[in-house]
DSSP file (Angstrom, degrees, kcal/mol; ACC not computed):
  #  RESIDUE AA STRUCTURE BP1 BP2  ACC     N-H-->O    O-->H-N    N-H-->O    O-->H-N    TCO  KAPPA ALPHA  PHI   PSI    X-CA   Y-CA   Z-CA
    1    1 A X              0   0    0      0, 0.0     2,-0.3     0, 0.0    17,-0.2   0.000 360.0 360.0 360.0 134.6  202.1  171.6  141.5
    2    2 A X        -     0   0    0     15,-0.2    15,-4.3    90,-0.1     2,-1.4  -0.964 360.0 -70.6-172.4 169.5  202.2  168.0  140.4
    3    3 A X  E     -A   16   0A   0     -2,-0.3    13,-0.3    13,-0.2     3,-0.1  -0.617  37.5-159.6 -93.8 119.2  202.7  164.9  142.3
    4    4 A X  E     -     0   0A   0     -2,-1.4     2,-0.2    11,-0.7    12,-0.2   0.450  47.2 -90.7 -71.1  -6.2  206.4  164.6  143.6
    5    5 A X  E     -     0   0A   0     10,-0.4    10,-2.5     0, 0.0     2,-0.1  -0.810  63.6 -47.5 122.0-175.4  206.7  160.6  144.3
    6    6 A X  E     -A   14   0A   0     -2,-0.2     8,-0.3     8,-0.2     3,-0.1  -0.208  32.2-138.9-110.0-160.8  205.9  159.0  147.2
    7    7 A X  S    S-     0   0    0      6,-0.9     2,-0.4     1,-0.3    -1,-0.1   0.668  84.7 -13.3 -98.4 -94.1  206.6  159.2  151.1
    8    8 A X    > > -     0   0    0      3,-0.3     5,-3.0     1,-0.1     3,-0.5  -0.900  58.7-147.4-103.2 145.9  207.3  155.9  152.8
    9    9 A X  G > 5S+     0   0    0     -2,-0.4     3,-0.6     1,-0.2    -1,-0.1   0.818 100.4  62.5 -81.1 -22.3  206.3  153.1  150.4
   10   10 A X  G 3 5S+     0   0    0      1,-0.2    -1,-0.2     2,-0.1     2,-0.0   0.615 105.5  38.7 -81.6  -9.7  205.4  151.3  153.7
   11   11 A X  G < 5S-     0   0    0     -3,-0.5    -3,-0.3    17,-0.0    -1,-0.2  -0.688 113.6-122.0-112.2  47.5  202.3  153.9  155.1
   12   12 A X  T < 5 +     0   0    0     -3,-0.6    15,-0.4    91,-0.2    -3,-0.2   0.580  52.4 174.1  26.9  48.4  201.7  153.8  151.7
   13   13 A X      < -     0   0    0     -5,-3.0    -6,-0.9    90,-0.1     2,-0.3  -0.404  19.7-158.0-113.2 174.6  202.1  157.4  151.6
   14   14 A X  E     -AB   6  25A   0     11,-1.1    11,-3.9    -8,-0.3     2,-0.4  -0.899  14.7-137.0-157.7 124.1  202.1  159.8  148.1
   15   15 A X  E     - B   0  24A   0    -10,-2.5   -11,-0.7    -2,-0.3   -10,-0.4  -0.933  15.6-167.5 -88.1 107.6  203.7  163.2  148.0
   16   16 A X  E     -AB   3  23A   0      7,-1.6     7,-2.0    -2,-0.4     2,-0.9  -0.794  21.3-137.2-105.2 123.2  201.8  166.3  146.2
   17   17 A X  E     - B   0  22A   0    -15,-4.3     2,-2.2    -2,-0.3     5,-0.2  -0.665  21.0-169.4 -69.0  72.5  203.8  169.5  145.5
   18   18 A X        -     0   0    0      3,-2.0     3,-0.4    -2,-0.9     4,-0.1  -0.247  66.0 -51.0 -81.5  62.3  201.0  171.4  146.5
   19   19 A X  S    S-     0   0    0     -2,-2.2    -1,-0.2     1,-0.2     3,-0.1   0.738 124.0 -39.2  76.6   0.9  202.6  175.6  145.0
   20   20 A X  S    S+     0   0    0      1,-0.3     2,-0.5     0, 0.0    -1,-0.2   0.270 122.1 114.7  99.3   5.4  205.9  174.5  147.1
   21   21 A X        -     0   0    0     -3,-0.4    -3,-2.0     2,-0.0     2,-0.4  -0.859  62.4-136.9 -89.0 136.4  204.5  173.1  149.6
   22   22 A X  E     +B   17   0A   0     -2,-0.5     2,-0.4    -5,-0.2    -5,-0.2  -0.720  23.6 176.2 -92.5 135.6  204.8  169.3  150.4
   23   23 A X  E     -B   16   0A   0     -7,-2.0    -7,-1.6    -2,-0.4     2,-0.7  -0.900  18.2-149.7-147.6 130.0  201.5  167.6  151.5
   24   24 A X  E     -B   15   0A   0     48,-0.4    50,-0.4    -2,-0.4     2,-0.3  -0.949  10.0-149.7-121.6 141.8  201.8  163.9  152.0
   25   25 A X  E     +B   14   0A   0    -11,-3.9   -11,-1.1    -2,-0.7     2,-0.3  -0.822  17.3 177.8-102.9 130.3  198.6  161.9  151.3
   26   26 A X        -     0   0    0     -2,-0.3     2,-1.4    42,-0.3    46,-0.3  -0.982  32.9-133.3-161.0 119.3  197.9  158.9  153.1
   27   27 A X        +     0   0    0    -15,-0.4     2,-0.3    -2,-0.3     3,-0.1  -0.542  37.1 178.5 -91.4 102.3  194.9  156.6  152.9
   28   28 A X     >  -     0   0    0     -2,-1.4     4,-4.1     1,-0.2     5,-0.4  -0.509  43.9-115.9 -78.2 161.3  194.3  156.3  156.8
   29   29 A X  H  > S+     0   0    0     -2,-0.3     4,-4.1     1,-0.2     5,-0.3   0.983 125.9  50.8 -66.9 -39.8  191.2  154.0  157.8
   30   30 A X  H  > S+     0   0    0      1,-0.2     4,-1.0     2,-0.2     5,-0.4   0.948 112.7  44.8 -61.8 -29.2  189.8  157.6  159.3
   31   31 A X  H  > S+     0   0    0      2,-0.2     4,-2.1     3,-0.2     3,-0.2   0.948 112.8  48.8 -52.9 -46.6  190.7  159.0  155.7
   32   32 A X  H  X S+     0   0    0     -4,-4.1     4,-2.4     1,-0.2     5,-0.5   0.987 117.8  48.0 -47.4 -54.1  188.8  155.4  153.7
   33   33 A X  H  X S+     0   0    0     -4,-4.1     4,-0.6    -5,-0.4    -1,-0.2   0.729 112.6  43.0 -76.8  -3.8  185.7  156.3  156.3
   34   34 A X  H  X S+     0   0    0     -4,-1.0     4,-1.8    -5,-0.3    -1,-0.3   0.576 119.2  45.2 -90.9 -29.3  185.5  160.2  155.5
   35   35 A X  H >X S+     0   0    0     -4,-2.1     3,-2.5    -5,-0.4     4,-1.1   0.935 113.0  50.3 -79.0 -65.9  185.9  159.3  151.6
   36   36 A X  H 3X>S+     0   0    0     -4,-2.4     4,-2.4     1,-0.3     5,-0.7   0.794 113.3  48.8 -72.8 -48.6  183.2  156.5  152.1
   37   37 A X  H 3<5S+     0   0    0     -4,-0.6    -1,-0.3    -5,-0.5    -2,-0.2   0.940 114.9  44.5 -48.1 -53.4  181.0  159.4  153.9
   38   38 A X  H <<5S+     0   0    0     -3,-2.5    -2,-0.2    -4,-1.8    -1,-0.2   0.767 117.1  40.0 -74.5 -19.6  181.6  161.6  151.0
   39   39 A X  H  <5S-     0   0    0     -4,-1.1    -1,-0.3    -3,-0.2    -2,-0.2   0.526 108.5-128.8 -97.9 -19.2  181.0  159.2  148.2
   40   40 A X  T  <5 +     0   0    0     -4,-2.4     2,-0.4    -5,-0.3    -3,-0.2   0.982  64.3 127.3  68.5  53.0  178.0  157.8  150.3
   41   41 A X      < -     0   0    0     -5,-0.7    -1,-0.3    -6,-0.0    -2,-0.1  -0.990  49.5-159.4-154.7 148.0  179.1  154.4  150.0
   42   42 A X  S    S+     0   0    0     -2,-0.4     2,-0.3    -3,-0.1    -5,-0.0   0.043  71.5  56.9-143.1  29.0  179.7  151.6  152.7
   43   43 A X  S  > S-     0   0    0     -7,-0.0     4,-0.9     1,-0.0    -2,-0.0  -0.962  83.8-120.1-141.5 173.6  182.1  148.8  151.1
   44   44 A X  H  > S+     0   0    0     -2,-0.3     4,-1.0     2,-0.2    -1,-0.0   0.439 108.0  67.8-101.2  10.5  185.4  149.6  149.7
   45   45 A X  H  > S+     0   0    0      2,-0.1     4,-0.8     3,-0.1    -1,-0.2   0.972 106.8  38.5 -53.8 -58.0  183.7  148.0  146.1
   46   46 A X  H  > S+     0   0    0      1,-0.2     4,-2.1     2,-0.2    -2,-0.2   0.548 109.0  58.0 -93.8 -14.7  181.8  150.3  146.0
   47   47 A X  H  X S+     0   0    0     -4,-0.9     4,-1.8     2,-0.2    -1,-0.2   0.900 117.1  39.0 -32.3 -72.7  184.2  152.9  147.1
   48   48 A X  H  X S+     0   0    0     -4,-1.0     4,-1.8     2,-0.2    -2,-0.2   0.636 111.8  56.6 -63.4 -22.2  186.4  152.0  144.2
   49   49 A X  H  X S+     0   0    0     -4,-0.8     4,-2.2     2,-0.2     3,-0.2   0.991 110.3  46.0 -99.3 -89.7  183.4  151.4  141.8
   50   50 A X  H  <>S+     0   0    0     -4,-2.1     5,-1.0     2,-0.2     4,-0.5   0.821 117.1  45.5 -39.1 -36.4  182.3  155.3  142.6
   51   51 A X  H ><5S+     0   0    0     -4,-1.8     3,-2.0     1,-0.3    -1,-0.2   0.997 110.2  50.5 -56.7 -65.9  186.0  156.6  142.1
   52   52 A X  H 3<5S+     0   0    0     -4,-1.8    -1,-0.3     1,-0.3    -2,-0.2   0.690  98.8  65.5 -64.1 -25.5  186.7  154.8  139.1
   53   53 A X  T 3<5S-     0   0    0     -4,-2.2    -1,-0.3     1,-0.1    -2,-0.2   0.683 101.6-130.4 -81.6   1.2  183.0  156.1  137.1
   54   54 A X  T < 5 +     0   0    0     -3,-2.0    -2,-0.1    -4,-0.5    -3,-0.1   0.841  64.5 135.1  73.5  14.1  184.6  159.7  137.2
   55   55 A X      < +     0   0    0     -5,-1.0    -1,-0.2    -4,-0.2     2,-0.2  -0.122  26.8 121.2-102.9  46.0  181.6  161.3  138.7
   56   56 A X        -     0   0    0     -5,-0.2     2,-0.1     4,-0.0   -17,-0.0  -0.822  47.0-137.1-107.3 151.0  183.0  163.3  141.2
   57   57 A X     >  -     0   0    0     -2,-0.2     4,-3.3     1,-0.0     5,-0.5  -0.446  31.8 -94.2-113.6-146.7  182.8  166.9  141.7
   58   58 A X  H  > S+     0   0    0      1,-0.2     4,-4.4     2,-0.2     5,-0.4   0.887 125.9  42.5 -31.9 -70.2  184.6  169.9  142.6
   59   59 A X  H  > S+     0   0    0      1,-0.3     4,-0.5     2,-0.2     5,-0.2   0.768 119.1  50.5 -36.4 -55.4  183.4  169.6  146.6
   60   60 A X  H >> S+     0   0    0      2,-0.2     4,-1.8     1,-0.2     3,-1.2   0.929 106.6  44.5 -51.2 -66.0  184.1  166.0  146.3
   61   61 A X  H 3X S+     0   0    0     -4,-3.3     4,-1.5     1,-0.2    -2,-0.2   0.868 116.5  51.0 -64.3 -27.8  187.7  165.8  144.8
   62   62 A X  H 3X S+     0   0    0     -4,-4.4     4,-1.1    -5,-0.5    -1,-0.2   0.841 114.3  46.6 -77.1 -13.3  188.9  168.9  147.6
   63   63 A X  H <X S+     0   0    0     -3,-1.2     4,-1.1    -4,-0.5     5,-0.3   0.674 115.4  40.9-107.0 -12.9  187.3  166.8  150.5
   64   64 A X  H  X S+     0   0    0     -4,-1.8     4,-2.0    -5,-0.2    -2,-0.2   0.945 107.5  57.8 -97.5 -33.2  188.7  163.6  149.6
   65   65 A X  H  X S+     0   0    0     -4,-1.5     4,-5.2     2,-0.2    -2,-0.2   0.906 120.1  38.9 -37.6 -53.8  192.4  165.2  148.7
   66   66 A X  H  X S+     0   0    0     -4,-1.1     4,-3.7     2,-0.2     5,-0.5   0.981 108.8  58.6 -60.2 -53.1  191.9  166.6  153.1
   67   67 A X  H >X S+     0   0    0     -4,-1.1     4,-2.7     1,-0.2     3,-0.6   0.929 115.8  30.1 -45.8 -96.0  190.6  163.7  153.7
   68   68 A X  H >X S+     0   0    0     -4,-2.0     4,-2.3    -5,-0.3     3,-0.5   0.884 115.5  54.6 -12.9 -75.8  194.1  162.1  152.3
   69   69 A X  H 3<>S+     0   0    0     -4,-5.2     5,-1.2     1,-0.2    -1,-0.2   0.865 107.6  51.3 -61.1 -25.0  196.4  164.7  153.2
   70   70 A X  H X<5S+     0   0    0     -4,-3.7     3,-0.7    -3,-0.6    -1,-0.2   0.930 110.7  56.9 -51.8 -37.3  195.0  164.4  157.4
   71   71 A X  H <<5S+     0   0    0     -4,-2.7     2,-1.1    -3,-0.5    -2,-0.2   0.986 101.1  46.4 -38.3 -73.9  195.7  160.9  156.6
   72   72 A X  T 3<5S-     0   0    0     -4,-2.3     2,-1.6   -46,-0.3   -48,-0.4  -0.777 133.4 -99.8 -64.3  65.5  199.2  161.9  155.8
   73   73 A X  T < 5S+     0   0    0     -2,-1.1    -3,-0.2    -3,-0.7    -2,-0.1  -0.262  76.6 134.4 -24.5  -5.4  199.0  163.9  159.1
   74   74 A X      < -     0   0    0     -2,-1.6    -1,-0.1    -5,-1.2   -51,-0.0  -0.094  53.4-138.7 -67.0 170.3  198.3  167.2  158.3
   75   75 A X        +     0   0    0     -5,-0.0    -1,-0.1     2,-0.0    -5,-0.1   0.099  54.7 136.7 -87.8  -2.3  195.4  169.6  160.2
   76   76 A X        -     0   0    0      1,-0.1     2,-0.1   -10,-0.1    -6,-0.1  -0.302  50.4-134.2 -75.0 138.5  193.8  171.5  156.7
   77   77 A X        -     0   0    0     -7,-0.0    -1,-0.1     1,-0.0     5,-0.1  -0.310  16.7-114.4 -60.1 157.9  190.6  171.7  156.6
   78   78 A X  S    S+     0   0    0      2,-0.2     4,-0.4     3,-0.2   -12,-0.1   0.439 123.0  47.2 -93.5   6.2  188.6  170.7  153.2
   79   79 A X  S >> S+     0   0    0      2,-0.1     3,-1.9     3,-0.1     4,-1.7   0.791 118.2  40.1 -84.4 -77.2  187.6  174.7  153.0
   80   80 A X  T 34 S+     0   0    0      1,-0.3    -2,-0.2     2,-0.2     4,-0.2   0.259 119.9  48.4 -45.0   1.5  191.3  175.7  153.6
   81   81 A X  T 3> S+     0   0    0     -2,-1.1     4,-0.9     2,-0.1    -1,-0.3   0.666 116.1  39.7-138.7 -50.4  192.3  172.8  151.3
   82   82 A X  T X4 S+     0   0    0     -3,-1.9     3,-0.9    -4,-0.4    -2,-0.2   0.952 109.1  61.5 -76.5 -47.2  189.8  173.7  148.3
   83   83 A X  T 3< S+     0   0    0     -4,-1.7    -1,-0.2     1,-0.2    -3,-0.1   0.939 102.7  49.2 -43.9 -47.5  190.5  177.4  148.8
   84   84 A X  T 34 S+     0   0    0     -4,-0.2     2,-0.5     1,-0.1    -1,-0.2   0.743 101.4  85.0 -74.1 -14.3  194.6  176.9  147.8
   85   85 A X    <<  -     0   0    0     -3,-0.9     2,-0.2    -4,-0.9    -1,-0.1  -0.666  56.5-178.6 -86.0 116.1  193.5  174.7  144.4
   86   86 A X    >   -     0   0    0     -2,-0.5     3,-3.7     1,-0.1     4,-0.1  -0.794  44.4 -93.1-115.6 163.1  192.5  176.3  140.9
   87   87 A X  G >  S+     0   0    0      1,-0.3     3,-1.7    -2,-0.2     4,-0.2   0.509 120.3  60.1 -24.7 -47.4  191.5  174.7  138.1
   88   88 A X  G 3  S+     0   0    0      1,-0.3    -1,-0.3     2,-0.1     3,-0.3   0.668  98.3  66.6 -68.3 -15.9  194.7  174.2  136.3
   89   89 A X  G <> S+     0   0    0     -3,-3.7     4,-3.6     1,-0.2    -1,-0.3   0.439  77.4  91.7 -76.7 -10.3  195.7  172.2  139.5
   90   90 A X  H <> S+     0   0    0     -3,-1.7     4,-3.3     1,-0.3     5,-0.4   0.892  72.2  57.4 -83.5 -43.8  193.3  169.4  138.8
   91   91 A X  H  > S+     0   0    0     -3,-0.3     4,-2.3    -4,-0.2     5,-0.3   0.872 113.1  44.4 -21.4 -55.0  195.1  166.8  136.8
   92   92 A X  H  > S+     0   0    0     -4,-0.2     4,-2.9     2,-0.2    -2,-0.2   0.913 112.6  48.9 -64.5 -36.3  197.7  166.6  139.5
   93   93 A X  H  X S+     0   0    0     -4,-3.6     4,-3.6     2,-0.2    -2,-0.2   0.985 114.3  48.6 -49.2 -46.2  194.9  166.5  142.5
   94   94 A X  H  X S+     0   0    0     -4,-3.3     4,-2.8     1,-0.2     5,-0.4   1.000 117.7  42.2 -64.5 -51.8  193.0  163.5  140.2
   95   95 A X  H  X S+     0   0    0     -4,-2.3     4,-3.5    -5,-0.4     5,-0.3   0.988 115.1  50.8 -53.3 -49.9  196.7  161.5  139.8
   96   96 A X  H  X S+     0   0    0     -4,-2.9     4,-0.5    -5,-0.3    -1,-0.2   0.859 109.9  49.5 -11.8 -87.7  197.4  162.3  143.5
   97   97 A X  H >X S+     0   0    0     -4,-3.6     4,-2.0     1,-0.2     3,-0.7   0.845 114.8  40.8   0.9 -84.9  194.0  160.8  144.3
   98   98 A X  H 3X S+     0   0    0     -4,-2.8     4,-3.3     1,-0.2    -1,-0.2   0.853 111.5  59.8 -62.1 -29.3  194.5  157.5  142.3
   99   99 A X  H 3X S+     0   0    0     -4,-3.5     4,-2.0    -5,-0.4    -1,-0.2   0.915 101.8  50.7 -69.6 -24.8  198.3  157.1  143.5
  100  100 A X  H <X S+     0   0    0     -3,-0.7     4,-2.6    -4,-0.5   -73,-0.3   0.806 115.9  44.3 -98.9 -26.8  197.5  156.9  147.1
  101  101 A X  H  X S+     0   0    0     -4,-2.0     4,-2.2     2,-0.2    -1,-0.3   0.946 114.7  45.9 -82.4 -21.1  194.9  154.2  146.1
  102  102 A X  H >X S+     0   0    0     -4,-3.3     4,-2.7     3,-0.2     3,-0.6   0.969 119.6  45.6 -64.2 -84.1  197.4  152.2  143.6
  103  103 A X  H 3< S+     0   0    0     -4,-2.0   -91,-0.2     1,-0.3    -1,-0.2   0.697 115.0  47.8 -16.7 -65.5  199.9  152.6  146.6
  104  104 A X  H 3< S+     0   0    0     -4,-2.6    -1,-0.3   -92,-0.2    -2,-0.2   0.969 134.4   6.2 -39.6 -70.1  197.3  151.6  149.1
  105  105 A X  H << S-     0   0    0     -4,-2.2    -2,-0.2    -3,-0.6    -3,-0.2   0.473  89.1-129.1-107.5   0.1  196.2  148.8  147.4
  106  106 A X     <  -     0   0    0     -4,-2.7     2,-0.3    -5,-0.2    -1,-0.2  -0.024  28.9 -89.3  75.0-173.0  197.9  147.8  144.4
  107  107 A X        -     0   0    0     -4,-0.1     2,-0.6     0, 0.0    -1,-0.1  -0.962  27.8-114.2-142.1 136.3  196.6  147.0  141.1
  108  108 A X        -     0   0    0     -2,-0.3    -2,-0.0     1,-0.1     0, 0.0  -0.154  33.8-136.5 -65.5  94.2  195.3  143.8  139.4
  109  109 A X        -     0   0    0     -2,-0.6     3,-0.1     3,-0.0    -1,-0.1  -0.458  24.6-113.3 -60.3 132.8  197.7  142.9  136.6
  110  110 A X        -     0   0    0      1,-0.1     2,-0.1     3,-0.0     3,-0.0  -0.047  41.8 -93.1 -49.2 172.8  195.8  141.9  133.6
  111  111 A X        -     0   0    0      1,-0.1     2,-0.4     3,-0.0    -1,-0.1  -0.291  46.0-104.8 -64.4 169.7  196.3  137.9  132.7
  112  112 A X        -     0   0    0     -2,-0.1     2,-0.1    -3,-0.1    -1,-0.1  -0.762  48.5 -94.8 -90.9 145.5  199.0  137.4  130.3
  113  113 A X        -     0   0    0     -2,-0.4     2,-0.5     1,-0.1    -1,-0.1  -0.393  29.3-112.5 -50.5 139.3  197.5  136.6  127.0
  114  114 A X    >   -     0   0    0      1,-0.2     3,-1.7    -2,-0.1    -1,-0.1  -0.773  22.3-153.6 -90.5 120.2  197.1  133.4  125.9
  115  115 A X  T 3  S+     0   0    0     -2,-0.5    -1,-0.2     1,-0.3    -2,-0.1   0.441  96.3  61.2-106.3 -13.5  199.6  132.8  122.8
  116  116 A X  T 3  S+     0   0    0      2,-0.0    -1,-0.3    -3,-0.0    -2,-0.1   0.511  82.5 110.5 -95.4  -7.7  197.4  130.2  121.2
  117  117 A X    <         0   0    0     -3,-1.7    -4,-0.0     1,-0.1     0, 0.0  -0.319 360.0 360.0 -24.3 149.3  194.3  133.1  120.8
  118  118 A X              0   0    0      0, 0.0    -1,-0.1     0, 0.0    -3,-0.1  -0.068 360.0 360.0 -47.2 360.0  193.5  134.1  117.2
């Protein structure tokens, strides 16, 4: 299981090798407002804010991974979804996770350092 690369770089999309199956993850707006449900949060600050402290658990990271992959069109359920992941699987789920927002949204390149700093 790991994550295989992505889908179309234009639907943002991220592919997870989900045991040989290929599951494409896609943050759809219905996906953002089912993560925002689960995370209990109603801007995408504070969305990102919850993601990024690392306080999610089990329940959480399998219903935001369905969340995704319905995004990425599939029909799974977050029972059926949580059922097919074990432990060892969870490093790829968390990168998954984070790719589909990098993808989504990019990421803020630091400033360049200023060469006349100490």
């Amino acid at each position: 299981m790991g994550v295989s690369g992505t889908g179309n770089p234009h639907r943002a999309e991220v592919v997870l090798d989900l045991e040989g199956e290929r599951m494409v993850l896609r943050l759809s707006l219905q996906a953002l407002a089912e993560i925002e449900a689960i995370l209990g949060t109603t801007s995408l600050s504070q969305t990102g804010e919850k993601l990024a402290s690392g306080a999610l658990g089990a329940d959480g990271l399998a219903r935001i991974l369905a969340a995704l992959a319905r995004g990425g069109g599939s029909s799974i359920s977050d029972r059926a979804l949580a059922e097919r992941i074990e432990a060892r699987h969870l490093p790829a789920v968390i990168g998954a996770i984070a790719d589909v927002f990098v993808a989504a949204f990019g990421v803020e390149e630091p400033p360049p350092a200023d060469p006349c700093s100490p």
